[in-house]
N, C-alpha and C positions, 0 to 999 in steps of 0.2 A: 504494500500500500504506500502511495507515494505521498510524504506529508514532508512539511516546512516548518520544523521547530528552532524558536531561543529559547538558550539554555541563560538563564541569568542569574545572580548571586541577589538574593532581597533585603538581605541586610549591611552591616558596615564591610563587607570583602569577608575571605578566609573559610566560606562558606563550605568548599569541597566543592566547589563547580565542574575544576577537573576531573572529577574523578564518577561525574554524573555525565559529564557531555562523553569523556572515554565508554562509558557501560552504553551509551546510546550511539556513540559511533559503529558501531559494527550495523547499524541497520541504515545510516545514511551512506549516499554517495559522495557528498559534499560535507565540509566542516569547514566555516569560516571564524575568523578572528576577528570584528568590527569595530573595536575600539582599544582606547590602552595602548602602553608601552611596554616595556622589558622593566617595569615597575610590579608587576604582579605575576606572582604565579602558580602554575597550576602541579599539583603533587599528585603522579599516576604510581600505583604501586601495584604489578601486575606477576604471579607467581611469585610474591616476596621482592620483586627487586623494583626500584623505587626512582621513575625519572622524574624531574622537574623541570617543567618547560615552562619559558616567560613568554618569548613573543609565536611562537609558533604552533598554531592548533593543535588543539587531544586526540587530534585521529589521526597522528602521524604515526603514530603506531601498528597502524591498520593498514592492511594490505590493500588496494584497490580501492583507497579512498583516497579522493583531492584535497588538499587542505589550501587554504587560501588565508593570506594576511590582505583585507582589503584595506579601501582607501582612507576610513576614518582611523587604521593604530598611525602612531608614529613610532618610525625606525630609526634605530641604530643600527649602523650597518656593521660595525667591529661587534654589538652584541650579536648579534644573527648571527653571523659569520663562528664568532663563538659557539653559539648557542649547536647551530648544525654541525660543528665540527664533533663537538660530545656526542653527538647521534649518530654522525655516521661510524665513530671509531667504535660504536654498538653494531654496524652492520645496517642501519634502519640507511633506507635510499633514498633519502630526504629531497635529493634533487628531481626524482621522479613523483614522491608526493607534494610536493610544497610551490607555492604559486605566490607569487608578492604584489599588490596592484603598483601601477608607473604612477600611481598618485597618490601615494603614500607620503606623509612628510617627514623630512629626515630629523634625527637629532642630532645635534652638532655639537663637538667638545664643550664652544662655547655655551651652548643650554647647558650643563653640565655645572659649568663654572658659576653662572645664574645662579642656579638651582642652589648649589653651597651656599654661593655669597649671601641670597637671603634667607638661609636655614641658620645662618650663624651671624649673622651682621646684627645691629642691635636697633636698626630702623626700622624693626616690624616682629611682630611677635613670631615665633617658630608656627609653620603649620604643622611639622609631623611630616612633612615625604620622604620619599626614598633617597632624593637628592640624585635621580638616573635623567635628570632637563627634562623629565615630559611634561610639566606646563609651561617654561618656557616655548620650547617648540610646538604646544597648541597655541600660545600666543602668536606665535610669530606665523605660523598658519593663519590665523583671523586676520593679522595685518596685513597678508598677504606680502609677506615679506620672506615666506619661507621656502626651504629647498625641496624637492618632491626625488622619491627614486629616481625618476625616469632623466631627471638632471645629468645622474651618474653617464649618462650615455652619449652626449653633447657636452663636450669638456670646456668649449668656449663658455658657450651659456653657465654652464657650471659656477667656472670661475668669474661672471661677471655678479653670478647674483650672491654667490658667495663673498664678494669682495662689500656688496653692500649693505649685506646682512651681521658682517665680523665685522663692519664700520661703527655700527650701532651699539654691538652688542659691547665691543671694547672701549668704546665710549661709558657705557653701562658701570661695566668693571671695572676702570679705573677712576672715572671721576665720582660714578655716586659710593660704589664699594670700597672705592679704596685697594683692590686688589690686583694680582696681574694679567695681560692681556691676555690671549689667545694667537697663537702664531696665523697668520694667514697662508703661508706658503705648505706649512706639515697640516695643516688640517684638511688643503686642498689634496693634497699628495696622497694623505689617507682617504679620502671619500674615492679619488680616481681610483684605488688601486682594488675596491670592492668593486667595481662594475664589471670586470669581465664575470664573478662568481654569480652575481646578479641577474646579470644579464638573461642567459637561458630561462630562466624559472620568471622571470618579470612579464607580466600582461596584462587586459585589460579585464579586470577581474568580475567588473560588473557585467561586461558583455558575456561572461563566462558562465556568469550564474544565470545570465539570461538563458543562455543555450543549454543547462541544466531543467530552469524550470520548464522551459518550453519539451527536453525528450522526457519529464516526466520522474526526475530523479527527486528522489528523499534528500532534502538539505537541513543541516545543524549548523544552528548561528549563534558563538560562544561568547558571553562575555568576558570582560577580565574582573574588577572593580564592582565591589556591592554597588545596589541601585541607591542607598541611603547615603551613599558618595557621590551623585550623578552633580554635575556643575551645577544645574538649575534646581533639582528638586531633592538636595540634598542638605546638610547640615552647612549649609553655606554661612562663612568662608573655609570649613574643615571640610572640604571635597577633594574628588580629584578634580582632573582639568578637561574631561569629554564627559558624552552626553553615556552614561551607563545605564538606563531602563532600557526598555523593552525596546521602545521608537528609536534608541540609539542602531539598530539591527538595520533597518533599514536607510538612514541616514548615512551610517559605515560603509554601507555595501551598495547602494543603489539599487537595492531590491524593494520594490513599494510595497508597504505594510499589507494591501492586498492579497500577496503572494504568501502570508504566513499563517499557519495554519492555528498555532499553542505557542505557548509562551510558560515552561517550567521555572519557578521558581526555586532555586536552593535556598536552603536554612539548617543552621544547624540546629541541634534541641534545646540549643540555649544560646547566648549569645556573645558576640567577642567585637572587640574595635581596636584598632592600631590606629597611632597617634594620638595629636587630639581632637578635642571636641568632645559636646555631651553624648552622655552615656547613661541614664537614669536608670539602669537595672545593674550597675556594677558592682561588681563585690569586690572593694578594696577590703580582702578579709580573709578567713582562711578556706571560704568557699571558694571564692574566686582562687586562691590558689591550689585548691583542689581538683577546679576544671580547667585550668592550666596546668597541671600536671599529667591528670588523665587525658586530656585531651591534644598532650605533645603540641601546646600552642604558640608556636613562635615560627615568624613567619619565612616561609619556602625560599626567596628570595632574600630578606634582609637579617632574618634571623631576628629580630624585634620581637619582642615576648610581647603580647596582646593582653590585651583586658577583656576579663572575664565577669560577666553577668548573667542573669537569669533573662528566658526568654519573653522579647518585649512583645507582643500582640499588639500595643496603640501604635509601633510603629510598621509591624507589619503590615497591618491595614492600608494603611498609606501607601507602605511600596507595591501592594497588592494590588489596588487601582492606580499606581501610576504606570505599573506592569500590564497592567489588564489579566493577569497571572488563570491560566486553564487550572495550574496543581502545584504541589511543590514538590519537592522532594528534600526528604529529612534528614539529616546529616548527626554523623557523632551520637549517635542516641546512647552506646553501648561508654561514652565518658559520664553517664546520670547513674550507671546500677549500682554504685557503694550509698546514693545517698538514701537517707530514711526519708526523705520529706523533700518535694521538689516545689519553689515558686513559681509563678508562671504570669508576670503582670497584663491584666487583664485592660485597663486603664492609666491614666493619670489624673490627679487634682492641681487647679491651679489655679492659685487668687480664689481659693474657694467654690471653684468650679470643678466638673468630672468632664474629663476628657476622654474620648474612645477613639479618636482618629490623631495621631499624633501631630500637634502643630509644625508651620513652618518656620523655620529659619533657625539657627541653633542659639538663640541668644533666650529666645521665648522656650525651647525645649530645653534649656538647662535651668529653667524653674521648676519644671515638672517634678512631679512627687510618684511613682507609680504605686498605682491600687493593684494587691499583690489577690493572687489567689493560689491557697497551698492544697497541693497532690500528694499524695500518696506514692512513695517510692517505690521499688520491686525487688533491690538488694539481688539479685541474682544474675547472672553470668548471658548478655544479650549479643557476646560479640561473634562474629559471623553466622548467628541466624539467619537462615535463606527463606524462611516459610513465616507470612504473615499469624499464622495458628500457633506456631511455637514459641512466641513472643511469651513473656508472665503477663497474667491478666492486667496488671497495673500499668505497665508499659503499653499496652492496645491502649488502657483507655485514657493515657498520656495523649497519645499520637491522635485520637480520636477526639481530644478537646483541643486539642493544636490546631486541627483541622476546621472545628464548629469556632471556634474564637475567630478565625480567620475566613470564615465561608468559603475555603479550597478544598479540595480534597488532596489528599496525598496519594500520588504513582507511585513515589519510590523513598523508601528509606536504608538508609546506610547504617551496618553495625561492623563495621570493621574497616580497615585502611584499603585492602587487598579487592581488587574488580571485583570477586566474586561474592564479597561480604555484602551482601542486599539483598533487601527483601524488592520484588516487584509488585506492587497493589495492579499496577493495569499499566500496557505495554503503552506507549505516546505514539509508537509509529504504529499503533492499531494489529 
């Protein structure tokens, strides 16, 4: 059956997306990557052994499936390059899986240097990034100032719009930061010297998915970044720098929202955020470091230990309708079985009001107080359970008030790291 699923993360990232869009790739033909940088990533662990991929889709794994980086990630082309080079010395023939759109934007040392200088300078309070330039470089995309792959190919044009863009940016760096330039001539040298790698696998990715959906193929559209990070409808200014719901899917890719079938959301059973910004279900306490422990929580790429809370409902709500979300799928459930008693915020109160649909903007959500509602735990041993029946009663009826809180249903839940740790509730590709 040929269907058009996003796979997306509905809370702050770390969700396990990887490892939902991986169980689901074997039944698409296509896997795209629509938004994001080599800032997130996704942890596949497949017969015990455990890859981690930033920019390059979960179905690289997969024999006879395309993977496509379209035109809304922004690249670095010495990560990539990186990145493919771990996979192929695995034997995986990434040249023959993997597709990069020619309109992709690049990231350039100097993003890099950005990205530091205002992580550590003292003109502006820390957001929390990775510090890898990818909001730099969606800036410089909006100003239309930026480089795109298909630059790497016309080394003239290359180097004129690079000469104008390392005008600006070194400008940046040394007079507002105070720090030092960016070479212009090594920075050129390095972007020429990835094009011929490029080159083959580079194409026009939207017209590709066109010629997908037209013969009728199953495509999976992954994101990177929770949607409770999306620029616009997130905890604004602790977001990322693209669009991460649902409609980021199509915007990434030039595939019009028409062509999409579902839209899954991932969650884990409780909830986590890296960096800052509010967080009103966190447990600075020995719970929270008890689901950071269990739940091996620090992140795939930065190594950054997360914060750890109880799962927030007023705010899945929100990502739920800005998803448009068909189901989710449940994540980590099997880091809850030592506790005797599990919370589960139902609500918030604020200035003496009840709130069920979490406000916007993070200034008004860091007032929030959440109205908790306590479960009943299960204490007993959930981890790679494959049969929704073998769950302990209290866990079903966990997952079963996750789901009524949220009006989704849940496809799929995860009790283990490993592909095969999951239960399936009902297949997405039908």
């Amino acid at each position: 059956m040929s269907r058009r699923i996003v796979v997306i993360g509905s809370q702050w990232g770390d969700e396990g997306k990887g490892k939902i869009a991986d169980m689901l790739t074997g039944r698409a033909r296509h896997v795209v990557r629509f938004q994001g940088g080599h800032n997130a990533g996704h942890t596949l662990v497949i017969d015990g052994q455990t890859t981690v991929l930033r920019l390059i889709p979960s179905g690289i794994l997969h024999a006879g499936t395309t993977n496509h980086i379209a035109n809304g990630v922004v690249v670095s082309p010495s990560a990539l390059a990186a990145e493919r080079a771990e996979l192929e010395a695995r034997d995986v023939p990434v040249a023959d899986r993997l597709r990069i759109s020619s309109e992709c934007s690049l990231i350039l040392p100097s993003h890099v240097s950005l990205d530091a200088a205002r992580e550590s300078g003292a003109r502006q309070a820390a957001l929390g990034t990775t510090g890898r330039g990818i909001g730099p470089a969606y800036e410089d995309k909006v100003a239309r100032r930026g480089l795109r792959v298909g630059d790497l190919f016309n080394p003239s044009r290359l180097r004129e719009r690079l000469e104008v863009a390392l005008d600006y940016h070194n400008f940046v760096l040394t007079q507002y930061y105070q720090v030092d330039a960016v070479d212009y001539q090594q920075t050129c040298d390095d972007l020429l010297a990835h094009a011929e790698a490029l080159k083959p696998i580079t194409t026009d990715v939207t017209n590709a998915l066109r010629g997908a959906c037209m013969a009728g193929d199953s495509i999976l559209f992954e994101g990177a970044q929770g949607a409770l990070l999306d620029i616009d409808h997130g905890t604004y200014p602790f977001v990322t720098s693209s669009n991460t719901i649902a409609g980021g899917a199509s915007t990434g890719t030039g595939v019009g929202p028409g062509y999409i079938d579902d839209v899954i959301g991932v969650v884990k059973a409780y909830t986590t955020r890296v960096g800052g910004g509010p967080f009103p279900t966190e447990q600075d306490n020995a719970t929270g470091r008890h689901l950071a422990e269990r739940g091996n929580e620090f992140g795939s790429v930065t190594g950054r230990p997360r914060r750890c809370g109880w799962f927030d409902a007023a705010a899945l709500r929100r990502s739920a309708f800005n998803n448009g979300l068909s189901s989710l799928g449940v994540t980590k459930l099997d880091v809850l079985d030592k506790l005797e008693s599990i919370r589960v915020c139902i609500g918030y109160q604020l200035d003496g009001q009840r709130l069920d649909f979490a406000p916007a903007g993070a200034d008004v959500l860091a007032r929030c107080e959440p109205i908790y509602e306590d479960l009943p735990g299960w204490q007993s041993d959930t981890s790679g359970v494959r049969e929704l029946a073998e769950l302990p009663p209290n866990a079903r009826a966990y997952l079963d008030r996750l789901a009524e809180l949220v009006d989704t249903p849940i496809d799929i839940v995860s009790t283990g790291a490993d592909r095969t740790d999951a239960i399936v509730c009902r297949d997405p590709f039908g």
